[in-house]
C-alpha positions as CSV (number, residue, x, y, z in Angstrom):
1,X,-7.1,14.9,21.5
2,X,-5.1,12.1,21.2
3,X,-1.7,12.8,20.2
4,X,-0.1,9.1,20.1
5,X,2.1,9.2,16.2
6,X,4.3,12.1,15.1
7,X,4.5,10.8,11.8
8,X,6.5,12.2,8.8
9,X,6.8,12.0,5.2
10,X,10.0,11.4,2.9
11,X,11.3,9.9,0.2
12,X,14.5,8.4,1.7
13,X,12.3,6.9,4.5
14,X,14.2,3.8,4.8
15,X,17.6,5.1,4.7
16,X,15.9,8.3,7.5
17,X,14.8,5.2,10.1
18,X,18.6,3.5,10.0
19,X,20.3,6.6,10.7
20,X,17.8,7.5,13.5
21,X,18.1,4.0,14.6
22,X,22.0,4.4,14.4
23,X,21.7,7.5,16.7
24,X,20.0,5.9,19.7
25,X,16.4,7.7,18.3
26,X,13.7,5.5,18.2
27,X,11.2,5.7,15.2
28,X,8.5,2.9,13.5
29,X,6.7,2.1,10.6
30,X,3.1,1.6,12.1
31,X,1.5,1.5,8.6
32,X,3.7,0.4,6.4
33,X,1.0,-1.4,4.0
34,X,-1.8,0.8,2.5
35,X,-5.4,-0.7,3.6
36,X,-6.3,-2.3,0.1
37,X,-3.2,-4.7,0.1
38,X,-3.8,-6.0,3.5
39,X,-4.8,-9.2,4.0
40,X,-8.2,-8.6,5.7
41,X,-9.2,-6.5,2.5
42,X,-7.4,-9.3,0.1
43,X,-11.5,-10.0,-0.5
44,X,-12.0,-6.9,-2.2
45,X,-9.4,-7.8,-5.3
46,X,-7.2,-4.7,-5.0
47,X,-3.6,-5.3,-6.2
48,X,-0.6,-2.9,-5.9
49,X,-1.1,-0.3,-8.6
50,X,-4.7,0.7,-7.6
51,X,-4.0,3.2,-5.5
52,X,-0.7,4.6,-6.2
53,X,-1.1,7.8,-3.8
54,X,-1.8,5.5,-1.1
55,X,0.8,2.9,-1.7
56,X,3.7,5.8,-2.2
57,X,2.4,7.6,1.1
58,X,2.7,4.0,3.1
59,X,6.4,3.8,1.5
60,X,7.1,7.3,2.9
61,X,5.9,7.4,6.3
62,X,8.0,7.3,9.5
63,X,6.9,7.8,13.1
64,X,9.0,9.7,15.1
65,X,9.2,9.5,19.0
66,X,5.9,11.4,21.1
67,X,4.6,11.1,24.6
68,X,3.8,13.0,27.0
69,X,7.0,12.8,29.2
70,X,9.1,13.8,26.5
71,X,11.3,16.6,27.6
72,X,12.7,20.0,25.8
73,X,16.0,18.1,25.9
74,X,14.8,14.6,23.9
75,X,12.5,16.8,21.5
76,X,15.9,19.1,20.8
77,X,18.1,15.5,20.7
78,X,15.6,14.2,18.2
79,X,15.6,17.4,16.1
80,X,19.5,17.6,15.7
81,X,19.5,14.1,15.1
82,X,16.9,14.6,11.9
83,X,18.9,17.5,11.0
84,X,21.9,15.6,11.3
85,X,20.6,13.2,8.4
86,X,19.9,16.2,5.8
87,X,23.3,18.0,6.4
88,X,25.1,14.8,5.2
């Protein structure tokens, strides 16, 4: 295996990543632009609207912290943080 992205789904992505940010947790947007609107595909004509399943999943996504020297501690600090943002 090769656990290296914890990656989650939401609607309020955007608005998840600056309160995470906000609360010292560190989080990224690795793919942030579905495949057929990336320049290296641009060849194959695809414009926004082809794939709408894959363009709202790239809006939605979030990677959220994972390694291997993560302890209990961060993995529970990361967790209240999350839950943090849905209590508000």
């Amino acid at each position: 295996s090769a656990y290296h992205l914890y990656v989650v789904r939401h609607p309020q992505r955007d608005e998840l990543k600056k309160y995470l940010e906000a609360n010292q947790v560190g989080c990224a947007l690795h793919y942030p632009l579905p495949l057929h609107l990336q320049k290296c595909y641009a060849s194959l004509g695809y414009k926004a609207g082809d794939f709408p399943v894959s363009e709202k999943s790239a809006s939605q996504c979030l990677s959220l912290p994972i390694y291997p020297e993560m302890t209990d501690a961060q993995i529970q600090r990361v967790a209240e943080v999350i839950k943090g943002f849905f209590a508000k």
